[in-house]
C-alpha positions in Angstrom: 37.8 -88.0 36.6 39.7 -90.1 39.4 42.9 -90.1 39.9 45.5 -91.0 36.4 45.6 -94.3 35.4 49.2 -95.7 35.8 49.5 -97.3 32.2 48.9 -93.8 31.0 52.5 -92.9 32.2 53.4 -96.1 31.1 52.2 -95.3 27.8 53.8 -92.1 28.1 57.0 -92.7 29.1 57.5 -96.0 27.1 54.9 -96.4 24.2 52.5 -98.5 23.0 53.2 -102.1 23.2 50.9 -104.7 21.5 50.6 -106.8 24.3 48.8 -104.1 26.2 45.6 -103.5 23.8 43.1 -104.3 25.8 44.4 -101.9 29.1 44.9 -99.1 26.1 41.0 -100.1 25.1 39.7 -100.1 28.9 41.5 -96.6 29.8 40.1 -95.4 26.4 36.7 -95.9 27.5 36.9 -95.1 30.7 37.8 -92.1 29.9 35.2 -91.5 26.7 32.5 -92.0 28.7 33.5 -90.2 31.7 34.1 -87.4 29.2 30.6 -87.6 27.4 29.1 -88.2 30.9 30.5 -85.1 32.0 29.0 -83.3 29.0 25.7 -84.7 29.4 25.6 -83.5 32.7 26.7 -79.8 31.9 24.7 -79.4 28.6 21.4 -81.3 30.2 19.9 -78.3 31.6 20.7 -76.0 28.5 18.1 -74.6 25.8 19.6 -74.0 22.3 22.3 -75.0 20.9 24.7 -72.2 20.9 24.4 -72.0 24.9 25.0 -76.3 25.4 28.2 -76.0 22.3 29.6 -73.3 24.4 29.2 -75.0 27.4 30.6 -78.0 26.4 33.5 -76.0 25.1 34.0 -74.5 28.0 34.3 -78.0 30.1 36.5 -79.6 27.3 39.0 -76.9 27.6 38.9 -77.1 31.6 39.4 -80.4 31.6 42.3 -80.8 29.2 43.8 -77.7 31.6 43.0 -79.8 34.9 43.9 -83.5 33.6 46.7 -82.9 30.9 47.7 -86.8 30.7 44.1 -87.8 30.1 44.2 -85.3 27.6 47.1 -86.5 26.0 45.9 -90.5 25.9 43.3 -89.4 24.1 44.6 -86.6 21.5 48.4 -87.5 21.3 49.1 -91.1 22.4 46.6 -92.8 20.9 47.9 -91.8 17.1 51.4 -93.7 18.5 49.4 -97.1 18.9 48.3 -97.4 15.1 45.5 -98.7 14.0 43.6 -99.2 17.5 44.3 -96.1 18.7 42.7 -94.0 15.2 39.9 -96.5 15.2 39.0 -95.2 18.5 39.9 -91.8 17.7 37.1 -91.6 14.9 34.5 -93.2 16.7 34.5 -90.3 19.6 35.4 -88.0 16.9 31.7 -89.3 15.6 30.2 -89.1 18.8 31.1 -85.6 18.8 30.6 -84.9 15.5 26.8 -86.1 16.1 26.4 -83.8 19.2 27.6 -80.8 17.0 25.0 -81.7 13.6 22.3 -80.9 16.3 22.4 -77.5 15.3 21.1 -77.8 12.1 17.7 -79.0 14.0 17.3 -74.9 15.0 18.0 -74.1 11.2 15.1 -73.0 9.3 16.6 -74.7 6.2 19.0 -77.3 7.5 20.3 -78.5 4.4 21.7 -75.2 4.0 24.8 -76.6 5.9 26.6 -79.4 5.2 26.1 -82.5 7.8 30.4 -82.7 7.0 30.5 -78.8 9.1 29.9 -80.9 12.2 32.9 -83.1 11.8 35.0 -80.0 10.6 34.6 -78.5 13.9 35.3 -81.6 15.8 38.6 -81.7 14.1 39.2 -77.9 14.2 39.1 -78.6 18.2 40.8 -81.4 18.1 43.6 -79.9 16.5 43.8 -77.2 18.8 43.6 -80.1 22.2 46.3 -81.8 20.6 48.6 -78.8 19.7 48.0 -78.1 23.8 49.1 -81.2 24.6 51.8 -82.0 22.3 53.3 -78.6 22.9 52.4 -77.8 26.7 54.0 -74.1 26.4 51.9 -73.3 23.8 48.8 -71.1 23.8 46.7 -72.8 27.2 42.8 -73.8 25.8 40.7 -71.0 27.2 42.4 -68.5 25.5 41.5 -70.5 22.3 38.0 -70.5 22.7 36.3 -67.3 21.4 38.1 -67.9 18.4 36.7 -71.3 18.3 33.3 -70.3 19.4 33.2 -67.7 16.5 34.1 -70.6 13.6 32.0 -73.2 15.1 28.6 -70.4 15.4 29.8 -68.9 12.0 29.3 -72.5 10.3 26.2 -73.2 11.5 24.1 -69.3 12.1 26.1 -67.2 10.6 29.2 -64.3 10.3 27.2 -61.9 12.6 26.2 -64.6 15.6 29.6 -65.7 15.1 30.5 -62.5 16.0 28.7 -62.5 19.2 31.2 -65.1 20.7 33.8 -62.9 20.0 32.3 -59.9 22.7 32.5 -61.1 26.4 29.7 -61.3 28.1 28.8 -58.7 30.8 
């Protein structure tokens, strides 16, 4: 990611203002696809799905730590601007969403889960990006993930691989 975007302190500092849809629409996707870029390019090289979710994880929490406004635009801001702002919102929250239901392709019996798991744990992390950005003294990402890592491989393999994101690797 560049540097910020000067109509994100805008937006910031004094909200969303009709007039100004389409900048809020162009920094929204500059930013969406810089983000799934940047995912692409981390996961890309990965086998399984456990090993590209955790890495992804990983990058999504270091870069809500390193870019906190970006963050923000995308996770607090964007509820203030109504009805463009959620429509956006669920449309990457089905992007991701899509990545996650991936992991019922290394299921033995995918129907076992239910393809709604996938947008459960989008909106578990979501919750826990926009708690960090909403309330910047709060628990920082990181700390959040094993946690995280333990629901989102519970859903999907199981209580006892779940488990294994709980134990740090050597």
């Amino acid at each position: 990611m560049s540097g910020p975007d000067p109509y994100l302190r805008q937006l910031a500092e004094g909200g969303f203002v009709e007039a100004d849809a389409a900048r809020f629409r162009a920094a929204w996707e500059r930013l969406e696809t810089t983000y799934f870029d940047r995912i692409a390019a981390i996961t890309e090289p990965l086998t399984g799905w456990r090993d590209r979710f955790r890495a992804a994880a990983i990058e999504t929490a270091r870069l809500v730590e390193a870019h906190p406004a970006e963050a923000r635009f995308l996770a607090v801001d964007a509820l203030a601007t109504g009805e463009l702002g959620r429509e956006l919102q669920g449309a990457f929250a089905s992007r991701i969403a899509a990545l996650l239901d991936t992991a019922r392709d290394e299921l033995p019996d995918p129907d076992r889960v239910p393809k709604v798991t996938s947008a459960w744990i989008a909106a578990m992390f979501f919750d826990r990006v926009y708690r960090r950005c909403a309330t910047p003294d709060g628990p920082d990402l990181p700390s959040q993930l094993p946690e995280l890592m333990f629901l989102a491989v519970s859903a999907y393999f199981g209580t006892e691989a779940g488990l294994r994101e709980l134990i740090p690797s050597p």
